[in-house]
N, C-alpha and C positions, 0 to 999 in steps of 0.2 A: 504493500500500500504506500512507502514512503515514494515510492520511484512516482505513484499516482499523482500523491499529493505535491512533490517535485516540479512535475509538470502545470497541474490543477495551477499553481504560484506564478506559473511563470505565463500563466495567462493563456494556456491551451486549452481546448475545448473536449470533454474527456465524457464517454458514454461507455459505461463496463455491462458488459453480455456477462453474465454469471449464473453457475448453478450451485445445489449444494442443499435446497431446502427440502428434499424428502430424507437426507441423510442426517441432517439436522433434527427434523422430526423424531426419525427412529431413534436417536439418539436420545431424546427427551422420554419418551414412551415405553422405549425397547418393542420384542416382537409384540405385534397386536393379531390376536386370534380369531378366529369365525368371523374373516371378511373374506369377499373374494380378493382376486391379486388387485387389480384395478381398482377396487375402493380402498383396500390396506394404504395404495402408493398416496393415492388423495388423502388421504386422514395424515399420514405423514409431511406434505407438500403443506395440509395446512396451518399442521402443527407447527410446520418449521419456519417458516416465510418470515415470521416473526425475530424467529430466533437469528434468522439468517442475516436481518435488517439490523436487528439490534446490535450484533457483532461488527457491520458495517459501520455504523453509529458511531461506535463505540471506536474506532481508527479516526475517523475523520472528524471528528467533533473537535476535539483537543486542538485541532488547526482551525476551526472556525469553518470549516465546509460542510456546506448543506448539501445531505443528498436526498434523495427521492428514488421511487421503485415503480415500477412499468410489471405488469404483468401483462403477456400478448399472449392469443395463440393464432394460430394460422387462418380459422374464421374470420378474425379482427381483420387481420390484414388481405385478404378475397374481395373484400368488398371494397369498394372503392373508396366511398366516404368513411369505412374504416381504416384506410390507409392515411386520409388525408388528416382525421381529428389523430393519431398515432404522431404523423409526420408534427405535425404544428405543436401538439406537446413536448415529445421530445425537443423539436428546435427552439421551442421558449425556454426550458430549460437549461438550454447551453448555451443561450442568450443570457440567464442570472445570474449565469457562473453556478450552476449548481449539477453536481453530478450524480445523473440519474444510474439506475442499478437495474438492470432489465433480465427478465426469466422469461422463460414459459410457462404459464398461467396451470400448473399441473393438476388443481382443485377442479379444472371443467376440461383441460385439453385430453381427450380420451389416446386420440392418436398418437399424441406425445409420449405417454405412458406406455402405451402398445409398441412403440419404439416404430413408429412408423412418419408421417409427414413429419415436419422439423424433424423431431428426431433425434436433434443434438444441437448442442450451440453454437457448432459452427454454421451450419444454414440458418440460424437464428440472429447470431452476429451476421451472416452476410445481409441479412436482410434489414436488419438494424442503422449499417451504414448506409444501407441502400436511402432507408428515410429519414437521415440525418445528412445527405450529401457530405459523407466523413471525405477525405482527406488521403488516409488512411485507417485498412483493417488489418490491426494486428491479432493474429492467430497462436497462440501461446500453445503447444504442445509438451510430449514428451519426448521427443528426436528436434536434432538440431535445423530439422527442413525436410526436404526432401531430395532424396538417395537417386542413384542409380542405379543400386541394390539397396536387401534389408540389412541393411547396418549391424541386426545383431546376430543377423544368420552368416551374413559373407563378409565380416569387416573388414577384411583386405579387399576386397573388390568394391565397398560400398564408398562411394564420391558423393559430397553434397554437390547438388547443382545451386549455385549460387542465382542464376537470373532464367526466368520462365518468359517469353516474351509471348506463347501462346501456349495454353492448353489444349493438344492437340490427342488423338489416340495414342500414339505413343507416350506421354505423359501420364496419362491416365494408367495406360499399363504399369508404370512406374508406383503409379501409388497404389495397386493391386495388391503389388508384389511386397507393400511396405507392412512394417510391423508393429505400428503406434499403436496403442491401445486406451490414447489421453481419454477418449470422445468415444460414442457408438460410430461405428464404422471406423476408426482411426483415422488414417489419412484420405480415404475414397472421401468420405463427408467432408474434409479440410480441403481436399482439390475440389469438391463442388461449391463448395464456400466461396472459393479463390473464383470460378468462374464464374460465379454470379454477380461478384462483388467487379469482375474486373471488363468484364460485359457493360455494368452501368461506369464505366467509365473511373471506378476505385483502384490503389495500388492495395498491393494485398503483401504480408510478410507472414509465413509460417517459422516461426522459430521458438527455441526450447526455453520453456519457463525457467527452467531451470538456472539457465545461465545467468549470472553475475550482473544484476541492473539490466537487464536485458532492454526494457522499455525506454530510459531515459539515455544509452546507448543508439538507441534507432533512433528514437529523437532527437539525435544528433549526427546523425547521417553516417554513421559507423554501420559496415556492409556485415548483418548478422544473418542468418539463416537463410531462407529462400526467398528472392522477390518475383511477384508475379505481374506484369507488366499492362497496365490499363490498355484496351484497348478503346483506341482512337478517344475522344473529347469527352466532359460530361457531360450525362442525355438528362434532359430534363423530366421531371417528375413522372409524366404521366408515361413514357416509354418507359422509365426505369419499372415502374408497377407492372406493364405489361410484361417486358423481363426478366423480371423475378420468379415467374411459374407460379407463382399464388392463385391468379386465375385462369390457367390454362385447361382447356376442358376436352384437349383431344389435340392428331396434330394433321395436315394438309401433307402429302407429298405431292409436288410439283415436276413437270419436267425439265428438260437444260433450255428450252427456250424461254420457259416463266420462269427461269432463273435470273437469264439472261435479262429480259425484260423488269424483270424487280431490280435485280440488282445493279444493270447499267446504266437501264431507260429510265430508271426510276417510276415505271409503269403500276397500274392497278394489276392485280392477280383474279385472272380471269378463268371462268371452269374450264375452258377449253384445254388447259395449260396442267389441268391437274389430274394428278398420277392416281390417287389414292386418298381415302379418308381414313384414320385414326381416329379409335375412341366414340362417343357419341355428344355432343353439342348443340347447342341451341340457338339460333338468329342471336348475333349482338357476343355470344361468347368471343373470349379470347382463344387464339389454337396455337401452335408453334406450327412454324412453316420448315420443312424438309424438303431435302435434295432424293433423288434416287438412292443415293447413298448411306441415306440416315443423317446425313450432317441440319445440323440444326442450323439456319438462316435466320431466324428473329421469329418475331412473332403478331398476329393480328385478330382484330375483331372482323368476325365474318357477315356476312349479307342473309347467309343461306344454312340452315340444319345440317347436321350431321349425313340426315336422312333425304335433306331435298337436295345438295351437295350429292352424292353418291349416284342420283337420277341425272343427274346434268354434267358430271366429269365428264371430259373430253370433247362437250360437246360446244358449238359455236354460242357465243351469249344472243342472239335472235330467236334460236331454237329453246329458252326455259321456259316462257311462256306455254309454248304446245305442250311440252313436258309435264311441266308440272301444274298450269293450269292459272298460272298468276306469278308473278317478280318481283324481284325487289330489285333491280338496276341491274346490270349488263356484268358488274364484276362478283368475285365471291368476297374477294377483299379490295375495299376501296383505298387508292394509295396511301390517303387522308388515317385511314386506320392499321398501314405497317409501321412496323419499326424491324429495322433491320441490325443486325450486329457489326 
């Protein structure tokens, strides 16, 4: 906390992702008996929130800093106008100089518990930055980054790669093969962190908590663990929401021409163009747009169902009318509603 507060002083702007309040709970309680798993974890989560705050309190008080707690879970932020009363509190609070404490709401988030959506607090943290327009997101593990091997399986062979300028499939295999066990998932959920946070245009740093001031070190431009390289500018709010995957409700595969045409022409995404539907959606959803490939392009809100989409791929935008019987405008995704990465 001193390195926090270090910072907090020196006038930076500081938003900590933290867990720790179902272990905090148990800890007050011990085992609790004749519940299921999923209510046991919540009676703990709520037992501890408290405990977990007051320990926070309890560091940063003695310096005169105020913090505040955020509980989110992934419903908050799906919605829209839950993203944005989210985003505005947070940013007034790093407007007061007061450093909020953010979880996952574990008393209602079912998913969380299940170890399923979020998940873990690195896609929590990425999301976090995402509606703080941080700066940077630093990612505090238990390995110094990321390897080239598992560090603890082959440590003559394992090299930290110091700079990621894209997270590409090989990367990824990279963190398959890695052996952190900070987080659920270890490093797979810290490399999707990194790519979420660096998609909306963040620089992202995975490195070992462990390390010796590690924080107030990067905050001085001292080259620690891994960096991961924003790609291209910062998107503005409403693209970063759409990027996030918070509300993505299925995905579009496209061909190399409606490739071409989005990505060169900066063209609408017309059915004609399109390969294949993913998942099932509804008029107005958001979807992630695909190549043949799988490679993920960005993402949009669409014109057309899952269901009236799948009737009209490949076919000319004149002909959905005869089709389906009625239209909604000639594209499936209006240019107005892409965002590309």
């Amino acid at each position: 906390m001193s390195q926090l507060i270090e910072l907090h002083q020196a006038g930076l702007q500081i938003t900590v992702v933290s867990s720790g309040a179902c272990a905090a709970g148990r800890e007050q309680v011990g085992k609790v008996r004749g519940l299921a798993e999923v209510a046991e974890r919540q009676v703990y989560a709520s037992i501890g929130q408290s405990r977990l705050m007051n320990a926070y309190q309890s560091l940063f008080e003695p310096h005169h800093i105020t913090i505040a707690q955020a509980l989110l879970t992934k419903n908050d932020l799906s919605d829209r106008s839950g993203y944005l009363n989210a985003r505005n509190t947070l940013m007034a609070l790093q407007h007061m100089g007061i450093i909020c404490i953010v979880n996952e709401n574990d008393v209602v988030a079912i998913d969380e518990i299940r170890e399923a959506k979020f998940g873990d607090n690195d896609n929590l943290s990425a999301m976090v930055a995402n509606l703080v327009d941080a700066d940077l997101l630093l990612i505090l593990s238990d390995v110094n980054g990321l390897y080239t091997a598992d560090p603890q399986r082959h440590p003559d062979e394992a090299v930290l790669i110091p700079v990621v300028e894209k997270i590409n499939r090989k990367i990824q295999a990279l963190a398959i093969s890695s052996h952190s066990h900070a987080a659920t998932g270890g490093m797979v959920t810290k490399l999707a962190a990194a790519r979420l946070a660096t998609e909306s245009g963040i620089t992202v740093i995975i490195a070992s908590g462990r390390e010796e001031g590690v924080v107030t070190r990067i905050s001085r431009g001292e080259n620690i663990g891994t960096l991961f390289v924003p790609l291209g500018t910062r998107k503005e709010s409403r693209a970063r929401w759409l990027l996030s995957g918070l509300c993505t409700r299925g995905s579009i595969v496209f061909d190399s021409g409606a490739v071409s045409a989005v990505t060169i022409h900066k063209s609408s995404l017309l059915p004609a163009g399109v390969r294949s539907v993913q998942g099932r959606f509804k008029r107005g959803d958001a979807v992630n747009l695909l190549d043949v490939e799988g490679n993920r392009l960005g993402c949009g809100l669409v014109n057309y169902s899952s269901e009236d989409l799948t009737k009209i791929l490949g076919q000319h935008s004149s002909q959905i009318k005869d089709i389906l019987g009625y239209d909604y405008g000639a594209e499936a995704i209006h240019r107005n509603n892409l965002v590309l990465l």
